[in-house]
N, C-alpha and C positions, 0 to 999 in steps of 0.2 A: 425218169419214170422208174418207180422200183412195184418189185411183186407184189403182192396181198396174199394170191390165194393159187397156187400152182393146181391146175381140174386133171391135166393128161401130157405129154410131151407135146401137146399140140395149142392147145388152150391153156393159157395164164390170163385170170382179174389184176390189171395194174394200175396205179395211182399215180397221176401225172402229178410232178410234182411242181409245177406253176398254178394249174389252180383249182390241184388236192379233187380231182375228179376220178372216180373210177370208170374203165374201159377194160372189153375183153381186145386182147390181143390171141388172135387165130390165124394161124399159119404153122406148117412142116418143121417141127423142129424146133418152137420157139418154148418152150418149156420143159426141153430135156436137160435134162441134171440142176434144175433150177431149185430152188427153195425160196419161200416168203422173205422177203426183205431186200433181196435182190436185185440191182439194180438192171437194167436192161432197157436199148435203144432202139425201138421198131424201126426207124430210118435203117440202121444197117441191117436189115434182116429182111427175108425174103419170107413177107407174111400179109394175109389180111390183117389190116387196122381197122375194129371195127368204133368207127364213131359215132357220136352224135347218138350215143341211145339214150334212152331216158333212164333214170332211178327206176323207175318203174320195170320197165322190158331187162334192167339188170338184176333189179330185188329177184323174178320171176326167172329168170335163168340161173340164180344161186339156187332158189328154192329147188326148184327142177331138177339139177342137178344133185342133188339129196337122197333124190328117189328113181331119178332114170341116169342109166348107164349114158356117160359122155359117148358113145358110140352112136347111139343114136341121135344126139347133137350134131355130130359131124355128119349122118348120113343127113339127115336136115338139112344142112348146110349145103352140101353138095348138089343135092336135087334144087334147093330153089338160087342156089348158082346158074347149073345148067337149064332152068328154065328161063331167068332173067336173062342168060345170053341168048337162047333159042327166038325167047317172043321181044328181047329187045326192050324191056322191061323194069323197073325197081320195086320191087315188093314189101311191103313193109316188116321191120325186123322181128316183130311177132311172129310171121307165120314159121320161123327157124324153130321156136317155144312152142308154137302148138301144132307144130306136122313132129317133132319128136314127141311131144305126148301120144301126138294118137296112135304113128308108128309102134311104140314103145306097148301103151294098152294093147296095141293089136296082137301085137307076139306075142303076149302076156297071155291073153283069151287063147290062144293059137296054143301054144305051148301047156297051160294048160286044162285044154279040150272043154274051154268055155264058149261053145258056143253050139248052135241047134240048126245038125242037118239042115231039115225042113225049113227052117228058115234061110238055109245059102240055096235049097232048092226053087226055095218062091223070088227069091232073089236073080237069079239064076233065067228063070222063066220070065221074068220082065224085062231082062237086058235084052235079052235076047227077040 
């Protein structure tokens, strides 16, 4: 398997090289001091192998990654980790792609100061 597309020290796009399929490989560590071309063995390394995605859920995680900070991928990541072990669960690899977008818009409003009191107020008054 060699690199593509190195995202953070944590996240590398790699291309198996039996049969020429791209995969993100996600795990601590698995893309420090790496560069594109690079060859590298998920078997020895202590990481998610994320398989079985589609072209699709991968086209969409390049794209994404363009415009939202890889931080907010891994917080994704994290959260519907620890919910899939809580409820016991697999959740489809979409929702990592779109709880970072929303996350991401949300700070985004957040930071800045897009959004309308009165509207968190009425909000606010129906949860409650």
């Amino acid at each position: 398997m060699r690199i593509a597309r190195v995202f953070n020290n944590n996240i590398v796009l790699a291309i198996d090289d039996n049969n020429h399929t791209e995969k993100i490989l996600w795990g601590k560590g698995v893309g420090f001091q790496k560069k594109s071309g690079d060859q590298i063995n998920p078997a020895n390394q202590d990481k998610i192998f994320v398989q079985n995605t589609t072209s699709e859920w991968l086209q969409s995680f390049i794209n994404l990654t363009n415009e939202i900070p890889i931080l907010y991928f891994e917080l994704s990541k994290k959260i519907v980790d620890y919910a899939s072990s809580k409820l016991q669960v697999e959740f489809n690899p979409f929702l990592i792609i779109s709880l970072a977008d929303h996350l991401y818009f949300a700070a985004k409003r957040i930071n800045n100061s897009f959004y309308n009191i009165g509207m968190l107020n009425e909000i606010k008054k129906n949860i409650i």
